[in-house]
C-alpha positions as CSV (number, residue, x, y, z in Angstrom):
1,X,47.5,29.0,-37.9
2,X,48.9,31.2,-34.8
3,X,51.2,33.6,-34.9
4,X,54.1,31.3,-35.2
5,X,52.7,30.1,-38.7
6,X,52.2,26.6,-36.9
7,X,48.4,24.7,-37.1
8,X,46.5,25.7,-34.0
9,X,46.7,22.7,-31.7
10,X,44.9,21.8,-28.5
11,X,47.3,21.9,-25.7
12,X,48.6,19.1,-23.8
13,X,48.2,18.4,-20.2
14,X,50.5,16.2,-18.8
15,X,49.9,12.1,-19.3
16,X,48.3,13.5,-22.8
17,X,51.2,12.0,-24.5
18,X,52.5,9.1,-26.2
19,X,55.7,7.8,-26.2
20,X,56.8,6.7,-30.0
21,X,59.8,4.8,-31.0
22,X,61.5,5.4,-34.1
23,X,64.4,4.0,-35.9
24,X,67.4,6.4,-36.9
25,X,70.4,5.1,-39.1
26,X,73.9,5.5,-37.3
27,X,75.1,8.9,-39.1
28,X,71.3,10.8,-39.1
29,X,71.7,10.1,-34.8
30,X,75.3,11.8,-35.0
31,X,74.0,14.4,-36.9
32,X,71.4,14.9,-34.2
33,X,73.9,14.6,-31.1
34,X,75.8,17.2,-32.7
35,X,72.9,19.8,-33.0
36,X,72.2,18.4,-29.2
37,X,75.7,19.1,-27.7
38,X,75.9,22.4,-30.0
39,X,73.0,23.9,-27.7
40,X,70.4,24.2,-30.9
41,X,68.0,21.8,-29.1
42,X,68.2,20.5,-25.3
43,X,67.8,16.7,-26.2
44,X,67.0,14.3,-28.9
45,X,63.5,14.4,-28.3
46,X,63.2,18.5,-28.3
47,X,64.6,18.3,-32.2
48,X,62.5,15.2,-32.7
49,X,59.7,16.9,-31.8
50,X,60.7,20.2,-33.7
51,X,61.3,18.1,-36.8
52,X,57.3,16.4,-36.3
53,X,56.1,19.8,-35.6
54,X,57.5,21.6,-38.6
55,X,56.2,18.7,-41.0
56,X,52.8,19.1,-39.4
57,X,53.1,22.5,-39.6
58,X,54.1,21.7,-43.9
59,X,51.0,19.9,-44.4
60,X,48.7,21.5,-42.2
61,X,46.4,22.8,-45.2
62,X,45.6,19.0,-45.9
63,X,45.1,18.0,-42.5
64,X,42.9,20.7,-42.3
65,X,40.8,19.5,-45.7
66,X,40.9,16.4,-44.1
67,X,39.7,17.0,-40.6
68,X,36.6,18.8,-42.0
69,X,35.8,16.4,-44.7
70,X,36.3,13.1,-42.5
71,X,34.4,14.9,-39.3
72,X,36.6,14.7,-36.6
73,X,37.1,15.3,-33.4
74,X,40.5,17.2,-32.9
75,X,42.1,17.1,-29.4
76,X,40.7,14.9,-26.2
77,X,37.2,13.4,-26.7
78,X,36.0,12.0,-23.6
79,X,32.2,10.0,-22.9
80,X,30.9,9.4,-19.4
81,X,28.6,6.8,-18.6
82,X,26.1,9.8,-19.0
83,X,27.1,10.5,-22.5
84,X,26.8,6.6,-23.0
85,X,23.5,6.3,-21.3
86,X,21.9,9.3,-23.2
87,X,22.8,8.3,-26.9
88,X,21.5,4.8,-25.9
89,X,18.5,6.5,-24.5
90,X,18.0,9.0,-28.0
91,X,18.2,5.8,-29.7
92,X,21.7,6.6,-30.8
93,X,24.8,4.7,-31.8
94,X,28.0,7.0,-31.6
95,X,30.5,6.9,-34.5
96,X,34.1,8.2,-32.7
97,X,36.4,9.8,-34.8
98,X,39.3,11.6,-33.3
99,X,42.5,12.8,-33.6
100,X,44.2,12.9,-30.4
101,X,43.1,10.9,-27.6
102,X,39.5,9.3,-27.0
103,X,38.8,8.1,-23.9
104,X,35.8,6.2,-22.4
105,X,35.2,6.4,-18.6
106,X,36.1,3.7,-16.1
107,X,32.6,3.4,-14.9
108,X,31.1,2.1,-18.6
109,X,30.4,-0.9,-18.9
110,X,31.1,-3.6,-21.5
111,X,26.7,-3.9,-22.2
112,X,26.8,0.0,-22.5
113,X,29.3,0.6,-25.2
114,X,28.4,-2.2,-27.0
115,X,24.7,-0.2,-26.5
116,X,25.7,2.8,-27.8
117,X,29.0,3.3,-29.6
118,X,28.9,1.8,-33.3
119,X,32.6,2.4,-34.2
120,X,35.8,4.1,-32.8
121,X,38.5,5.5,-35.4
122,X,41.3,7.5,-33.2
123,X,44.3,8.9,-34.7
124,X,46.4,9.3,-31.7
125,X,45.7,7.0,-28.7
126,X,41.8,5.3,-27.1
127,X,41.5,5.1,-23.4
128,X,39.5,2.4,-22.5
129,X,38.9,-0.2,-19.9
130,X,40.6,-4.0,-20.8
131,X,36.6,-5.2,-20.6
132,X,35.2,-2.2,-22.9
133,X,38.3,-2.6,-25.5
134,X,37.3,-6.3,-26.1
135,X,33.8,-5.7,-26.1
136,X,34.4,-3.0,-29.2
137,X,37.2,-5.1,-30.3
138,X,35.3,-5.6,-33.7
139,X,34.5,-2.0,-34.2
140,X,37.5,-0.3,-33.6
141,X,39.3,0.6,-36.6
């Protein structure tokens, strides 16, 4: 935890973000255009994003128990070709687990991750050429 008692998070460069919809009945949105137009947050998506970190903030002691137990990677995980090309070379197939954002470089091919990547489990958002996705297709989970 930091100093504002929130989980210590990797920071987030910009195009590091997802958009997510949600669905809000009529009287919880007044509710938030009221907070909005009193000046306690700047938009809707400033208090939703308050409200997301306070919750992960709630829990972080079992995301924590979690993230150690389940290995993964927390933040932006991101494999060259290189990276691809030495686990096939080490005789290695590469289990992703992430929370955050995987990416696979542009320059991989299809033959190559198919080589070396056994399965890809990514809380958060994969990054992936349209030819790599659908050669993993099976083995992303």
């Amino acid at each position: 935890m930091n100093a504002d008692n929130h989980p210590i998070q990797p920071r987030q460069k910009a195009g590091e973000t997802e958009k997510m919809t949600i669905n809000v009945g009529v009287v919880d949105l007044g509710q938030v255009d009221l907070l909005v137009q009193e000046g306690f947050y700047s938009n809707r998506s400033d208090l939703i994003r308050t409200a997301l970190r306070n919750q992960l903030a709630l829990h972080s002691d079992v995301l924590k128990q979690t993230l150690a137990r389940r290995t993964l990677t927390v933040g932006l995980q991101h494999f060259s070709r290189a990276d691809l090309e030495q686990a096939v070379a080490a005789g290695q197939r590469l289990h992703i687990q992430v929370v955050g954002l995987a990416r696979i470089a542009d320059d991989v091919t299809p033959e190559l991750a198919r080589a070396a990547i056994e399965s890809v489990t990514v809380l958060g958002a994969f990054q992936a050429s349209t030819a790599v996705r659908r050669a993993l297709s099976g083995r992303i989970h």
